[in-house]
C-alpha positions as CSV (number, residue, x, y, z in Angstrom):
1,X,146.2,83.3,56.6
2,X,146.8,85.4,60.2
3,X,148.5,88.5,58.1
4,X,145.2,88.2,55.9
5,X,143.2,87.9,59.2
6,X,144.9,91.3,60.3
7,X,143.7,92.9,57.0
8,X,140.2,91.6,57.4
9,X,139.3,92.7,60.6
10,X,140.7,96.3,59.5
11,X,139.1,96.5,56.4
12,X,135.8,94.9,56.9
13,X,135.1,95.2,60.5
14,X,136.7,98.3,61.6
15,X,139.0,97.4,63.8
16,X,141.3,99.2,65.1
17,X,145.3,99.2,65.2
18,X,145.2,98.3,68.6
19,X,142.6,96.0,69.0
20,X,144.2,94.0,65.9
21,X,147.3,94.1,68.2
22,X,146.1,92.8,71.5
23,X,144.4,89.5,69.5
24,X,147.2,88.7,67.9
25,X,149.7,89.5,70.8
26,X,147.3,86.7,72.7
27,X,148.0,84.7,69.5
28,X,151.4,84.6,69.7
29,X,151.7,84.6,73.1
30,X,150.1,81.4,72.9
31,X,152.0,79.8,70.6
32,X,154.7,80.9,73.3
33,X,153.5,78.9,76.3
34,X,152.8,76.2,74.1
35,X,155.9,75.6,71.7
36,X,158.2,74.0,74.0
37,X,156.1,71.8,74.8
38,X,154.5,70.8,71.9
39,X,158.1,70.5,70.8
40,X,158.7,67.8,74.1
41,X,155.1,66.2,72.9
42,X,157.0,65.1,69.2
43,X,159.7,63.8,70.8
44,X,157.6,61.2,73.5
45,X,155.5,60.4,70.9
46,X,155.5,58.2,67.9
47,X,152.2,59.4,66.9
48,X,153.4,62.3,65.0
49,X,150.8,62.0,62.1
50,X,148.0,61.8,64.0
51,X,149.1,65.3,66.0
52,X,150.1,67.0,63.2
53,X,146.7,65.9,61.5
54,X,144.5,67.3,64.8
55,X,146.5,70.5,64.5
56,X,145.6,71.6,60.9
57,X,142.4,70.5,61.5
58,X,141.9,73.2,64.7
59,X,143.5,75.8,63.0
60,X,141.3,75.9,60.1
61,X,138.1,75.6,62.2
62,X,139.7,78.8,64.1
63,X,140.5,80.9,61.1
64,X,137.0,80.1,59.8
65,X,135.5,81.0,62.8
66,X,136.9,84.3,63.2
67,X,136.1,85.4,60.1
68,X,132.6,84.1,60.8
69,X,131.9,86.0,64.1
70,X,133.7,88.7,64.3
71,X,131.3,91.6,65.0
72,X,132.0,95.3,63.7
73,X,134.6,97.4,65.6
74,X,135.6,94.7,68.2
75,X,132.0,94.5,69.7
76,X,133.0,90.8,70.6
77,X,136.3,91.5,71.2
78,X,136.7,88.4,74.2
79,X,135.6,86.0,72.0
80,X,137.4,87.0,69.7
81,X,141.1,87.0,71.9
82,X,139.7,83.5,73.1
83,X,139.9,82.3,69.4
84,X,143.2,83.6,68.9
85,X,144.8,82.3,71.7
86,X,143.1,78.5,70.9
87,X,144.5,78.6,67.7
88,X,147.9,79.6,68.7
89,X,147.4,76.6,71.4
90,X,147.4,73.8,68.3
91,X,149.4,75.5,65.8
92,X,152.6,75.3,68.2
93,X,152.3,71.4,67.2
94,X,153.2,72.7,63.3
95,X,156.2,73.4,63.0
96,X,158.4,70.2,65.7
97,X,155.7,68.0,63.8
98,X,156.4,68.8,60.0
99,X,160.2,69.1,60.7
100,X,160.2,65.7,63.1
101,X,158.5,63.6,60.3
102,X,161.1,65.3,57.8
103,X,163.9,64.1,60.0
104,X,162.2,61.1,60.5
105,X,162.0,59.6,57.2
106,X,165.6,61.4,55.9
107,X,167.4,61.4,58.8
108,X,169.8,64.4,59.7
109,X,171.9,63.7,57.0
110,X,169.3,64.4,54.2
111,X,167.6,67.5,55.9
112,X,169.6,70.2,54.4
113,X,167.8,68.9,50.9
114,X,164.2,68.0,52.5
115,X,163.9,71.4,54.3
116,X,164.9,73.2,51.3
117,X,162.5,71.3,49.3
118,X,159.2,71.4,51.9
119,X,160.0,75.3,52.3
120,X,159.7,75.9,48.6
121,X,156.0,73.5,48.6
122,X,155.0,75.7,51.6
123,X,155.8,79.2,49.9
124,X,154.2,78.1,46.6
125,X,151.4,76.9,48.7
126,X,151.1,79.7,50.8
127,X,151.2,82.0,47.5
128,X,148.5,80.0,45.8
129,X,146.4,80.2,48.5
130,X,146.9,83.9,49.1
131,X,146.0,85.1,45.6
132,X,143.0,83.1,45.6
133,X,141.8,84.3,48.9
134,X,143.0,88.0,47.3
135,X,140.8,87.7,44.7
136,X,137.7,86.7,46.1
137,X,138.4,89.6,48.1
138,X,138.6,92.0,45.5
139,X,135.1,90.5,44.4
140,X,133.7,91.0,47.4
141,X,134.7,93.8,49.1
142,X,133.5,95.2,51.9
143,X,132.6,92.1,53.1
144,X,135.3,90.0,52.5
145,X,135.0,87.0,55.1
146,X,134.5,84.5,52.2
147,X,137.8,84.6,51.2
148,X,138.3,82.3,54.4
149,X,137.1,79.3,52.2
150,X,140.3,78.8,50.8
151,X,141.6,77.7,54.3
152,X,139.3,74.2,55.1
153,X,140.1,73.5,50.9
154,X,143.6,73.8,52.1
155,X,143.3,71.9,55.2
156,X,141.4,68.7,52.9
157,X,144.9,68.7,50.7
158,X,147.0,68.7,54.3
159,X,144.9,65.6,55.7
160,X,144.9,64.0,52.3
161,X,148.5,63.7,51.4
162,X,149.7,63.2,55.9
163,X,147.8,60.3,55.4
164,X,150.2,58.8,52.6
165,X,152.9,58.4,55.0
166,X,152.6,55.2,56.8
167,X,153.6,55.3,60.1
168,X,156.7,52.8,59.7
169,X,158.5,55.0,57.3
170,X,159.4,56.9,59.9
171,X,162.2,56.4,62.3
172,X,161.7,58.1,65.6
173,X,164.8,57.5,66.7
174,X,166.3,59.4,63.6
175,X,163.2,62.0,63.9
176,X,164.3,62.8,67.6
177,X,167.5,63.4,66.6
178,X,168.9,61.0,68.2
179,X,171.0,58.8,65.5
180,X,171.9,60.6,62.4
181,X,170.6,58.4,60.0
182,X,166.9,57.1,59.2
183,X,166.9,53.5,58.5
184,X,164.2,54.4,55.9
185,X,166.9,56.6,53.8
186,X,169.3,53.5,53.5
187,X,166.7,51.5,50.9
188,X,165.0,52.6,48.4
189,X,161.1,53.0,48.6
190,X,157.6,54.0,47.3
191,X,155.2,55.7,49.5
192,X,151.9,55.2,47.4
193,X,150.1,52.9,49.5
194,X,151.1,48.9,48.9
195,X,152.9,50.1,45.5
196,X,156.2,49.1,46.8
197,X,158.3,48.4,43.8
198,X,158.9,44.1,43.8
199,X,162.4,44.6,42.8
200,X,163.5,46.6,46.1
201,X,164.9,45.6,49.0
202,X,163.0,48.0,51.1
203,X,161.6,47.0,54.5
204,X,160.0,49.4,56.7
205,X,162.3,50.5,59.4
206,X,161.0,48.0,62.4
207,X,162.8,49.4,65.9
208,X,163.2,46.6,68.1
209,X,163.1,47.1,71.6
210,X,167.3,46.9,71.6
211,X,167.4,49.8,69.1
212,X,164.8,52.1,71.2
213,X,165.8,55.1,73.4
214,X,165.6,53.3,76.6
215,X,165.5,57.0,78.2
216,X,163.1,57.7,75.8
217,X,162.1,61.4,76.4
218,X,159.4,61.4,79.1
219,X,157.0,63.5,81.3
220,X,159.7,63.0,84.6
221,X,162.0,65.4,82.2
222,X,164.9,63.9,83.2
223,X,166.0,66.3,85.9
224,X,168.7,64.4,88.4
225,X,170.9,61.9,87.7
226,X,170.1,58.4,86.1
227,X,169.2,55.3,87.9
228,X,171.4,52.6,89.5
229,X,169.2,50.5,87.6
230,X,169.7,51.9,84.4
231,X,172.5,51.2,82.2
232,X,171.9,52.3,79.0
233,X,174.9,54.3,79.3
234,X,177.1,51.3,79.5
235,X,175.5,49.1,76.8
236,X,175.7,51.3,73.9
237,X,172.2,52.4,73.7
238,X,171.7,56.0,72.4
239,X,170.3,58.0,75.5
240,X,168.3,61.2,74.8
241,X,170.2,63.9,76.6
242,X,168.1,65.7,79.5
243,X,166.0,68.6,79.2
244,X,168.0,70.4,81.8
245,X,171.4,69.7,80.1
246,X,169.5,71.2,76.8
247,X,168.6,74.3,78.5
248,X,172.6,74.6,79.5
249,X,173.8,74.8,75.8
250,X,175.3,77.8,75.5
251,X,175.1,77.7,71.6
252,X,171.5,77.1,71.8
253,X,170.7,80.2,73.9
254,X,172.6,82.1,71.6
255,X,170.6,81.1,68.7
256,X,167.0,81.2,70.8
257,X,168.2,84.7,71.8
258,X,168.8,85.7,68.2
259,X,165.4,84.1,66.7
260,X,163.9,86.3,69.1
261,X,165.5,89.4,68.0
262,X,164.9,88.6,64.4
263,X,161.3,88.3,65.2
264,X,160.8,91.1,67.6
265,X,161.7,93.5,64.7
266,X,160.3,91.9,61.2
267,X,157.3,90.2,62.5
268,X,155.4,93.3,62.2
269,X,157.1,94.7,59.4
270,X,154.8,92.7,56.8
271,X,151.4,93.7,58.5
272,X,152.1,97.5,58.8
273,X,153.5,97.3,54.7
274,X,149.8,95.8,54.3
275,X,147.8,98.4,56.4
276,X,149.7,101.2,54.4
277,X,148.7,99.9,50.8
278,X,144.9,98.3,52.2
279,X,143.5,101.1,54.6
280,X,143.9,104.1,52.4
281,X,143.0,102.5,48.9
282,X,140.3,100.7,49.7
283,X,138.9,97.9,47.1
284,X,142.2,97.7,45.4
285,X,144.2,98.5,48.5
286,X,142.8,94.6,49.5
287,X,144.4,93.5,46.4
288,X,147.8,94.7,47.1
289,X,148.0,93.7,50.7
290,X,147.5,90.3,49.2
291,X,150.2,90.5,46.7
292,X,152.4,91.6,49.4
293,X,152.2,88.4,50.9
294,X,152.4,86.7,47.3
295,X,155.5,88.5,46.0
296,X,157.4,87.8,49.4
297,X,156.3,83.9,48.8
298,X,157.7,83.9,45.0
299,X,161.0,85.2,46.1
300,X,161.0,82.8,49.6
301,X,161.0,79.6,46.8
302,X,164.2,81.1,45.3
303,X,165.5,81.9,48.9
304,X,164.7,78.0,50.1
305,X,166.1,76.4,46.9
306,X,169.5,78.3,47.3
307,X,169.7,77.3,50.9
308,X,169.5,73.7,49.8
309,X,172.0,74.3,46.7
310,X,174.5,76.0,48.7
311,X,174.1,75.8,52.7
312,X,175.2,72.1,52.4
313,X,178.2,73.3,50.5
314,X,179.5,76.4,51.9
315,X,177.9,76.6,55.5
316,X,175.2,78.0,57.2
317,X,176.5,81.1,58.8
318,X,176.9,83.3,55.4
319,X,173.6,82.3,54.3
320,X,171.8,83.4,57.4
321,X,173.4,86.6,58.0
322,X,172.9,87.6,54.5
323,X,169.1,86.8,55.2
324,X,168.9,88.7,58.9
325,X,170.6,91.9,57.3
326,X,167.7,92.1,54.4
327,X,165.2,93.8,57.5
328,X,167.4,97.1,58.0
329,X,167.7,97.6,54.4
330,X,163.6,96.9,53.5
331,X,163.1,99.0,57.1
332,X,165.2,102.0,55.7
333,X,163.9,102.1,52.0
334,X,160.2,101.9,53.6
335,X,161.2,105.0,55.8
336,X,162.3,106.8,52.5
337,X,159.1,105.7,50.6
338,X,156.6,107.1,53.4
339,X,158.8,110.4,53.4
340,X,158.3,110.7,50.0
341,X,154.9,109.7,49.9
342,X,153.5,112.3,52.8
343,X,150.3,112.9,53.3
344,X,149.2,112.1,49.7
345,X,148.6,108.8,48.2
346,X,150.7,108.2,44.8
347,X,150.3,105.1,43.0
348,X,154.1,105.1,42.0
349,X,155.2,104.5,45.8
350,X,152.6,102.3,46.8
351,X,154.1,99.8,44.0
352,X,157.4,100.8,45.2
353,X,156.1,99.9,49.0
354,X,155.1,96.5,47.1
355,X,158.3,95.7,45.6
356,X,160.6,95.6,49.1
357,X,158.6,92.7,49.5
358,X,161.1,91.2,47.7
359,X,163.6,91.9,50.8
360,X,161.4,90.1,53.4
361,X,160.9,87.1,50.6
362,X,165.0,86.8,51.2
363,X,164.8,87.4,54.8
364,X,162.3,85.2,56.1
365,X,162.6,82.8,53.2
366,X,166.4,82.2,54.2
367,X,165.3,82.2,57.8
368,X,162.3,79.9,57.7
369,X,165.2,77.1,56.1
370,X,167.9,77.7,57.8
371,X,166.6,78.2,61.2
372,X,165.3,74.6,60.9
373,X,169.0,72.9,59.9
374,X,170.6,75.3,62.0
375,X,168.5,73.9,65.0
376,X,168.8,70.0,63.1
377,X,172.9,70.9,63.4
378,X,172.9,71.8,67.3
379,X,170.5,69.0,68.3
380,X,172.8,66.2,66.5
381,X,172.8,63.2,69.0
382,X,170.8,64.9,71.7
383,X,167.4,62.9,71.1
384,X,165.8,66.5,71.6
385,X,165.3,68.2,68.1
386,X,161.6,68.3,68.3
387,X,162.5,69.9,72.1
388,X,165.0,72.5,70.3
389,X,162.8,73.6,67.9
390,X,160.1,73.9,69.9
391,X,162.3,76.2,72.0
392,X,163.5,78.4,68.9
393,X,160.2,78.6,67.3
394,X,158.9,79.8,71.1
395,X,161.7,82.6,70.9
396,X,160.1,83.3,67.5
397,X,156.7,83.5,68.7
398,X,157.6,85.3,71.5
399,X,159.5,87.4,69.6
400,X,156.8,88.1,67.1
401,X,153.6,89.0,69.6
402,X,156.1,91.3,71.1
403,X,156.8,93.1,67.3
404,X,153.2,92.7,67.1
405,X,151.5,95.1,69.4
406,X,154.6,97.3,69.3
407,X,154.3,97.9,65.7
408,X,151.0,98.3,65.6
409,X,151.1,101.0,69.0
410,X,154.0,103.0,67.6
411,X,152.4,102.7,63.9
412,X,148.9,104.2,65.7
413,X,151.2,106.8,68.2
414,X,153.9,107.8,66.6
415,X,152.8,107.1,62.9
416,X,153.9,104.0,60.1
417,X,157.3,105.7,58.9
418,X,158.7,106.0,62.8
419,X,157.6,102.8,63.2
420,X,159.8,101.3,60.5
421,X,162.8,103.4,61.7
422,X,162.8,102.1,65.4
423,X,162.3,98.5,63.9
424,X,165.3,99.3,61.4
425,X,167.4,99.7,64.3
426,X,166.2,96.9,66.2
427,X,167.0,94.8,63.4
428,X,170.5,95.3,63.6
429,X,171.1,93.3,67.1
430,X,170.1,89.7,65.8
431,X,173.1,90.8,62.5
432,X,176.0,91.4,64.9
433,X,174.7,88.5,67.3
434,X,175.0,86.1,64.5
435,X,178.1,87.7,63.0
436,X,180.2,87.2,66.4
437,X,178.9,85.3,68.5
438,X,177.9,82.2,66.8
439,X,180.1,79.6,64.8
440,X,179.5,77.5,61.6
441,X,176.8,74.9,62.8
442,X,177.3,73.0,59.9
443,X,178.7,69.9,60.7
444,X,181.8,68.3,58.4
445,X,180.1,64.9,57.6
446,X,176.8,67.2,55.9
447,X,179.8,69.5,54.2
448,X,178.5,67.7,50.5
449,X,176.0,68.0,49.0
450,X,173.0,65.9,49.7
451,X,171.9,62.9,48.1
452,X,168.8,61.7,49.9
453,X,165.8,62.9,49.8
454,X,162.0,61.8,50.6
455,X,161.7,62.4,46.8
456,X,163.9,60.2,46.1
457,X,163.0,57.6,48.5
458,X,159.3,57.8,46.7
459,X,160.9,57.4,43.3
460,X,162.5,54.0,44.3
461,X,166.1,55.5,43.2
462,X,169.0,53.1,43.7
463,X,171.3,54.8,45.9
464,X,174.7,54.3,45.3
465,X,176.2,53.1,48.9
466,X,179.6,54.6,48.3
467,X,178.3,58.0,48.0
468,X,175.6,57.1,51.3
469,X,179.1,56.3,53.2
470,X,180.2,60.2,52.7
471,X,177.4,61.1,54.7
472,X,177.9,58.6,57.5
């Protein structure tokens, strides 16, 4: 709901370019501080339900609330920046929390699948709630604000269905990325309540103290070198690596350093495509900027299911390229559609301006799955993933405040269709990073196609062990 925030606050409280661009610049900035350590926060805690539950929670109260006191061209605009940067505080915890219960309960072996499969629920989702919020906003325009309503509706289905996962289906050694495999992948299960099936073998993973990490990630972050007194290195323990030998990955800081380019040129690119259709056509300019968001979602589903058709199969590294190179191409075709649109307003280009949304639903719906296993790959055996991706998805927030405010001062300065050429080029650097500096993440023993997933799990599917022994 932020992009929709973006075109509320323009729309219905007159706010300007800039000041739409300073709150959300706070907002991602925010997410910034806080994503690495959110990230660190998964990975010491086994309470990973609970957090992810507080943080959809906050984040709805903070997208209801700014739609409830906003005041008319920024006349609150402190409040309104100390809202933003709250909310970017708690939804840091999204992402290393959804994607450390994934790994959790499928291990690293099955992720390829899972991810696939929770990106395409989130981009239905995200579409479903989009056109309903876009039509109450049609409705009601000028004063749009209710459209907000969808969000706490949202929020009840979130709580609702967290609250189905018990807390023993998932292995946090497996979630931390530590051990490959999830001890609650290698029987079959049912996840509705008590209704285990009586013919199954399942037990819920139980991690005795012998199994834990006995350098389980803590708040002394590891810096210096290990204790006489602890040999978990000579026992056979797993042993989380340190945050400081993280930080020294050289692969890692080449993918962190391309997420942030990626983001520091498309993250605007999706707002300023709304502000062109919503601020010069009005009622049914609200309308449009919402379907931009829905047709980007449709196309997102088919980008997340071919990832986890084919990314398992042939690798990772075609697949993201082929989704980082979309931005240049939508960046160039929106330069030629402002150029051809002028000064006037035709209803032919503003449904061509619609359609490259189909270019960001393959860019950002290959990145938003692959970024994930690429970061699942690199963090094999570590005991850090939920650190990782806290890190990548900082680069990405970082990368997106900055792509924030610049888009929206060059859009204001220099005008939309010289904004999209400067982002064009911009969006070239993260395509030749990827294409020679980084290898194929993909490791061999995931180079078949999956055969667990959560879905299976719930269905109580007898898993053939010979085929579970290919993946181990």
């Amino acid at each position: 709901m932020i992009n929709m925030q973006s075109a509320f606050l323009m729309t219905s409280k007159h706010y300007s370019e800039k000041q739409a661009g300073v709150m959300f610049f706070v907002f991602g900035m925010s997410q910034f501080m806080f994503q690495t350590p959110a990230g660190y926060l998964m990975d010491y805690s086994d309470n990973k339900i609970t957090l992810l539950s507080i943080a959809a929670v906050s984040t709805t109260l903070f997208t209801v609330a700014t739609a409830a006191f906003a005041e008319d061209e920024g006349g609150n605009i402190v409040l309104m920046v100390l809202l933003k940067f709250l909310q970017g505080a708690v939804t840091a915890l999204i992402p290393p929390g959804l994607n450390s219960i994934t790994q959790g309960i499928v291990g690293s072996e099955g992720m390829t699948s899972q991810v696939s499969q929770n990106e395409i629920m989130n981009h239905l989702g995200t579409a479903i709630i989009v056109l309903s919020g876009s039509l109450l906003a049609f409705g009601l325009y000028p004063n749009i604000g209710m459209l907000f309503v969808v969000s706490p509706i949202a929020c009840v289905g979130v709580i609702y269905f967290l609250r189905q996962i018990r807390p023993e289906d998932i292995d946090h050694n497996a979630a931390r990325g530590l051990v490959l495999s999830s001890k609650t992948t290698k029987r079959k299960a049912s996840f509705d309540g008590d209704s285990i099936k009586k013919e199954s073998s399942y037990n819920p993973p139980i991690i005795n103290k012998e199994d834990k990490i006995k350098t389980k990630p803590s708040f002394v972050f590891g810096f210096g070198s290990a204790s006489d007194k602890d040999s978990s290195h000579l026992d056979g323990t797993p042993k989380a690596d340190t945050p400081l030998k993280v930080l020294r990955d050289p692969l890692l800081l080449t993918f962190i350093l391309i997420c942030f380019c990626f983001h520091t040129s498309n993250g605007t690119v999706l707002p300023l495509v709304m502000q062109t259709l919503a601020i010069e056509n009005g009622r049914s300019g609200i309308l449009m900027s919402g379907l931009c968001i829905i047709v980007a979602q449709l196309f997102m589903v088919v980008s997340a299911k071919i990832c986890g058709d084919y990314s398992g199969i042939y690798g990772r590294k075609r697949l993201f390229i082929l989704g980082i190179l979309s931005v240049p191409i939508r960046c160039f075709i929106l330069t030629v559609l402002l150029a051809m649109k002028g000064d006037g307003s035709s209803s032919i280009i503003n449904i061509l301006i619609l359609s490259t949304q189909l270019l960001d639903g393959i860019g950002a719906g290959i990145f938003g799955t692959m970024y994930v296993l690429v970061t699942s790959d690199i963090s094999g055996g570590t005991g850090r993933f939920s650190l990782m991706l806290g890190l990548t998805t900082a680069a990405m927030s970082i990368g997106g405040t900055i792509s924030g405010y610049l888009g929206q001062a060059l859009a204001q300065d220099l005008g939309y269709r010289e904004a999209f050429i400067i982002l064009g080029l911009l969006s070239l650097l993260p395509v030749l990073l990827y294409a020679f500096c980084m290898p194929e993440t993909l490791p061999k023993c995931n180079s078949v196609p999956p055969v667990l997933s959560m879905t299976s799990i719930a269905e109580g599917e007898n898993e053939d062990e010979e085929k579970y022994a290919q993946l181990t």
